[in-house]
N, C-alpha and C positions, 0 to 999 in steps of 0.2 A: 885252377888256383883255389887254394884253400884260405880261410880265415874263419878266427874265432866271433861270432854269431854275436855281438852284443853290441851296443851303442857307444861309441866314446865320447858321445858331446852328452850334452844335457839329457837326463833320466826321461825316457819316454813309455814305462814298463807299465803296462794298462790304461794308459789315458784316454782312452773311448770307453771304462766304463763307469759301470753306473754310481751313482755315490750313493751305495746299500749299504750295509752289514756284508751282502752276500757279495759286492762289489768289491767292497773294502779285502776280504778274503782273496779275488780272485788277483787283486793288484797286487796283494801282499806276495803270491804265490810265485807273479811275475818278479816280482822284485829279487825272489830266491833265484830265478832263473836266472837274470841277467846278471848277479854277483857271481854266481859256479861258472858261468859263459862268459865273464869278463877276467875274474881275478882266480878260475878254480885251477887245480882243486882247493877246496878248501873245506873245515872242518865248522860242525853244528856254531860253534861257537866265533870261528873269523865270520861266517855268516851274518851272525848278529850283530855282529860289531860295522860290519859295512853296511849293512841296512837299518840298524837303531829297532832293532826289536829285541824281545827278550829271548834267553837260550830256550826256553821252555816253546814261547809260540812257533819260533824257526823249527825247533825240533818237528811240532807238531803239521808245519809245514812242507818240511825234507820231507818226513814218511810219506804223508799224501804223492809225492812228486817221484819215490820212488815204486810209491805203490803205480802210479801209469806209467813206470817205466820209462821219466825223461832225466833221472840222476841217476848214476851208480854209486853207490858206498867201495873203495876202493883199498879199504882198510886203513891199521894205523900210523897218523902222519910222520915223515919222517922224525929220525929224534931230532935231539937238541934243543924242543921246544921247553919252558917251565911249565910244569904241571903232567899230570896224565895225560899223553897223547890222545887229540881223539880222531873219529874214523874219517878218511879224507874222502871228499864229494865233487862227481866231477859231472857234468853233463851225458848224458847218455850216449853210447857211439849205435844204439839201436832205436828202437821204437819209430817214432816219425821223419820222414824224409818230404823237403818240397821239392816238388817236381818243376823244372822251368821250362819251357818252349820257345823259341823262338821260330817265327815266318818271317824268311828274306826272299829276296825278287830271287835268288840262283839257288836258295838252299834250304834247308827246314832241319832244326835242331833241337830235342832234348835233353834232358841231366837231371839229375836225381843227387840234393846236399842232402847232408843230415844238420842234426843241434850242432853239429861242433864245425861246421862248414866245409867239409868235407864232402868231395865228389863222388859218390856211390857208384854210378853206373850212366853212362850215357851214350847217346846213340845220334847218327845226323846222316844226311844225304843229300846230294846235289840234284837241286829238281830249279829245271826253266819255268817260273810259275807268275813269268811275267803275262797279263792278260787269263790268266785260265781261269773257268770258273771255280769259285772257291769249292765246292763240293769235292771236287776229286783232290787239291789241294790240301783242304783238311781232312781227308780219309785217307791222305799219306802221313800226315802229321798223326792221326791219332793211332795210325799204327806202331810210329816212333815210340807212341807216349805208352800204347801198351808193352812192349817191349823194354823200354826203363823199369816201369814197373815191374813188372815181370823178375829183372835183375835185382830190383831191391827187396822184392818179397823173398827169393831166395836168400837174401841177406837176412831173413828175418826184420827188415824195414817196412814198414807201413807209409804208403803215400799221406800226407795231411792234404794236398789239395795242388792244383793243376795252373800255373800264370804262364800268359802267353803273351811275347811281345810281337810286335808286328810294326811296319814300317807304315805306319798312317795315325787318321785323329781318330780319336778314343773320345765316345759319350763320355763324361765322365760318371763315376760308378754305375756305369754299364759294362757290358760285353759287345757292345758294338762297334762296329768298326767306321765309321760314317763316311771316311774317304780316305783310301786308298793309292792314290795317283798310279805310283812304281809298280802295282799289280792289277790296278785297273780294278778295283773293288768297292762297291759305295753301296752301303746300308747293311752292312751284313751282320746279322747276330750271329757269334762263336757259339753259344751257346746250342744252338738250336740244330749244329752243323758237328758237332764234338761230344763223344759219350759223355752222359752223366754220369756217377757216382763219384764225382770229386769236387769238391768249391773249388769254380772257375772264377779268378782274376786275367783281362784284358787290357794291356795298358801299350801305349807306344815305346818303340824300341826306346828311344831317346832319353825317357823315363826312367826305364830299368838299366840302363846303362850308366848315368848317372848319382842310381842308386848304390849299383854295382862299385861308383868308384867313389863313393860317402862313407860306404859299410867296408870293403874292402882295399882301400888305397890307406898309406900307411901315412901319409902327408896329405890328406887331401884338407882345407880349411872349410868349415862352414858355408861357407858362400860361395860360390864358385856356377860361372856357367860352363856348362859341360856340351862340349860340340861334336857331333862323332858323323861318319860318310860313310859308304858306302855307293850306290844307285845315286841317292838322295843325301841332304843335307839335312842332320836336325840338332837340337839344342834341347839343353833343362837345364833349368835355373833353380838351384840350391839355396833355399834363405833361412840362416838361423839352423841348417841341420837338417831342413825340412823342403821337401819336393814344391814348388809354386807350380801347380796345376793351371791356374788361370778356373775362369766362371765355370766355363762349358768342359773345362781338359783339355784344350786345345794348347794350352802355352807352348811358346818353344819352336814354332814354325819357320826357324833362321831361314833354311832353303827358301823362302820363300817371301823375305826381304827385298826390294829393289836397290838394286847395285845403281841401275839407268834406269830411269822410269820411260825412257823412248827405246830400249832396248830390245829384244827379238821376245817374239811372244814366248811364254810358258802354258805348259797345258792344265796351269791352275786358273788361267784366265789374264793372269797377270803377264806385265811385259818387265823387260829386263832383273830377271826376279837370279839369285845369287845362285841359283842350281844351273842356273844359263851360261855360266862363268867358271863355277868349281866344281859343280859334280861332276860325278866320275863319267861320264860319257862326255861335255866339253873336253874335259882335261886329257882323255885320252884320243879326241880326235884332232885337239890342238897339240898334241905328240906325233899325232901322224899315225895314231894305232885306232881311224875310225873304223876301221874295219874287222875289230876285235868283237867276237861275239861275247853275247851280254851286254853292251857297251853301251846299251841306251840308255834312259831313263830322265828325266823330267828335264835336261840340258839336250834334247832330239830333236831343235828346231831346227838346227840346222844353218840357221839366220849368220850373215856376215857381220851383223851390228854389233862391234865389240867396243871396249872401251878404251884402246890402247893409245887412243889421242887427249884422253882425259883421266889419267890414273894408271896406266899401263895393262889395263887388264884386257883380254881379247874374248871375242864373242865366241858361243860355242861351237861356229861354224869357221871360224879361221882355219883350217885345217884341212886337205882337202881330203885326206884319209886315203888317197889313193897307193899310197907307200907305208900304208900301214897292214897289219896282220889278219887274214882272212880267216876264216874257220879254222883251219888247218896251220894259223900260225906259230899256236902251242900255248898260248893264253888260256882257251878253255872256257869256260862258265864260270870259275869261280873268280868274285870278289875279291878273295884274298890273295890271289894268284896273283890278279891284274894288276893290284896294289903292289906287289912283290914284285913283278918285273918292272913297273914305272920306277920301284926304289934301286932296283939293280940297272936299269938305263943310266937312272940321271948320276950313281953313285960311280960309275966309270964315264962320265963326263959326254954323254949324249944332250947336248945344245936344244935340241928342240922339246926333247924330256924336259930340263931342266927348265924351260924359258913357260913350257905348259903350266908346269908346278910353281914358278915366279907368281904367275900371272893369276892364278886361283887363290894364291897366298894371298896376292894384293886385295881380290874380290872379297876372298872374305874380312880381313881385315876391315873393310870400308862398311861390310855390312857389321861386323862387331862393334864398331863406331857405336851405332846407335844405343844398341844395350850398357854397353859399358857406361856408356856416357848417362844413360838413366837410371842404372840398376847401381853404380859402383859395385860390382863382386871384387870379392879376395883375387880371385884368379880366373883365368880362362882355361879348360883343359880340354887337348885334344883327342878326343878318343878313336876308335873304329880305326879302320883304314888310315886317317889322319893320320895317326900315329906313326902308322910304316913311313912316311911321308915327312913328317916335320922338318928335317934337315933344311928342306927347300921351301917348304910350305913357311916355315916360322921367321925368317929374314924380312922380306916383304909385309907379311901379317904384324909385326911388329914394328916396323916401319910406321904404317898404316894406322893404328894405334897412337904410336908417340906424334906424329903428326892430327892426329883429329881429336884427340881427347885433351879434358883440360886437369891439369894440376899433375901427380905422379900417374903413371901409369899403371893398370894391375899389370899383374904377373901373368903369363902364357907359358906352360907348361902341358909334359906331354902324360898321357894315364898311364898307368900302371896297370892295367889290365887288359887293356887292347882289345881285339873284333870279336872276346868273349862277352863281354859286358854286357847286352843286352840281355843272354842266357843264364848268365850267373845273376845277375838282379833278379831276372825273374824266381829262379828257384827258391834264391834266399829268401825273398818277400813273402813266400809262405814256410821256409823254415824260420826265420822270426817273428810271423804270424803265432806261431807254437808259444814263443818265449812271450812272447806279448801277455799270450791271456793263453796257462798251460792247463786253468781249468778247463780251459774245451777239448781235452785232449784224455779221454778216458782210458781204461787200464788198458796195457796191448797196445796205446800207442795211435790208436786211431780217433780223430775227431768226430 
């Protein structure tokens, strides 16, 4: 998926710096960037007029910007305008690219955007990296990431800098990973594990995926909690246009909600916790596919304590998996797959498909309950895997909703960018790191 790099809510173009002379410049600078990235091309003078500077200081601003090679001058604007045409200005389609990562439990993924959100080069592979130690897991990953690169140097593309989502909690503005569950990972610094020569950002999938669908969904409202599966269940909560982090970085931890609080242990310590109910390993062995590899993950108790005498929803072990698909069933290792054959079950009318995906619908709904009912968002979105899903997932879940919440209900809708999202956030969050503040971004494109 492609989209144009810029903000549609509220002007955020340098607000981390300093309030200098030399600040004031660097914000001004951004300000050019996000007008060419939002409304371009446009010429020295609509310039000015959308950001309230004079033709002279914009001028003296463009040149700087095409002097590092993040605008082209693309000559003069079409006719029909009054007055002498002047030269029309568009964001650079060269110079700096962010590079985005993602680590999932079946797979490891790269991609290389540019300014103009465009997908330069990317690269992924299916790797079982559930329990492995991270070392060899990220010496697969950073061979990805030299190989993107790689492709956009040929492009004439300069990396600006390396973000990498991962399915656990995130120090906040650190690079560590502090828990892991889905890959069995705790205290790990990326950093220290992942070449240098690029500004490394670490953030949870859940983050970047909800970024993903702020900056690139064409409806998405300000507020919105964004829910996306995979393995695990996670959330981010969008307030005002802006990521809620929570103190530590930790916000967002839905999976891991109690649906039952006497319900079957989780291996976060917690019992009846919503991963025990909806993730994709309940869900697919409450279909009868426990025996699909991959299929584990934080819903692998196995426990018969389900809810379906108090809310309809069944525990992760109601199933006994024995008529479901072995290694050799044709599911596979991937994620996406599993999600794809659950939607082609239930979409040609398979009862125990469909009654699995009832009953996860139901689970999460009751755990939405809670947030909704404290946070009021605009909307709920369902992202990741959900999404192949909704049909069945969104009946029940809304249900759920209109029954526990009080006064209108938000809205639950499904993303627009689907089991990308976490890879495309992350890229983009260092190609609009560029637009942010482009004085850091010297001639040639490199920061």
């Amino acid at each position: 998926m492609t989209a144009p790099l810029h903000d549609r809510r509220r002007g955020t173009s340098g607000a981390g710096l300093p309030d200098t002379q030399q600040g004031m410049r660097r914000r001004n600078l951004s300000r050019v960037m996000h007008a060419v990235a939002t409304h371009g091309p446009l010429s020295r003078a609509a310039v000015a007029s959308h950001i309230g500077l004079t033709r002279a200081a914009v001028s003296t601003l463009v040149d700087e910007l095409i002097r590092s090679g993040l605008l082209d001058e693309l000559g003069p604007e079409r006719p029909g305008r009054v007055g002498r045409p002047g030269s029309a200005l568009a964001v650079s389609a060269m110079g700096p690219v962010g590079i985005g990562a993602e680590v999932g439990v079946d797979h490891l993924a790269v991609c290389a955007v540019d300014l103009r959100g465009d997908i330069r080069a990317r690269a992924e592979r299916r790797s079982a990296n559930r329990d492995r130690s991270p070392a060899p897991v990220l010496k697969e990953l950073a061979a990805l990431v030299r190989q993107v690169c790689a492709e956009a140097q040929q492009q004439r593309l300069v990396p600006a800098g390396l973000a990498v989502a991962v399915p656990g909690l995130v120090a906040r503005d650190t690079t560590t990973v502090v828990r892991a569950p889905n890959l069995g990972w705790r205290d790990i610094d990326l950093s220290r594990l992942l070449p240098g020569g690029l500004p490394l950002t670490v953030d949870n999938e859940a983050n970047f995926g909800a970024l993903a669908e702020l900056w690139l969904g064409d409806e998405s409202p300000e507020d919105f909690l964004h829910v996306s599966a995979e393995i695990g269940i996670g959330a981010a909560l969008v307030v005002d246009g802006r990521l809620l982090r929570g103190a530590r970085g930790f916000a967002g931890e839905l999976g891991h909600v109690p649906v039952r609080p006497d319900g079957p242990a989780c291996p976060c310590g917690g019992r009846g916790c919503l991963e025990q109910y909806a993730g994709e390993g309940a869900v697919l062995r409450a279909a009868g596919l426990g025996g699909v590899r991959g299929s584990g993950g934080m819903g692998d108790s196995g426990s018969t304590d389900g809810l379906s005498d108090s809310g309809g929803v069944r525990g992760s072990g109601d199933s006994g998996g024995a008529d479901g698909l072995s290694d050799s069933g044709g599911l596979g290792d991937s994620g996406e797959v599993r999600s794809e054959v659950l939607a082609e079950r239930a979409a040609v009318g398979d009862e125990r498909v469909r009654r699995a995906l009832s009953d996860a619908g139901a689970a999460l709904g009751i755990a939405l309950t809670g947030a909704v009912n404290l946070l009021d968002p605009q909307a709920v979105v369902l992202g990741g895997a959900l999404s192949r899903l909704a049909p069945w997932l969104l009946p029940p879940l809304e249900q759920e909703l209109s029954e526990r919440t009080e006064g209108r209900t938000c809205g639950v809708r499904v993303s627009e960018i689907g089991p990308d999202g976490p890879l495309l956030g992350a890229a983009h969050s260092v190609a609009r790191a560029v637009l942010d503040d482009p004085a850091g971004v010297r001639a040639g494109g490199t920061r």
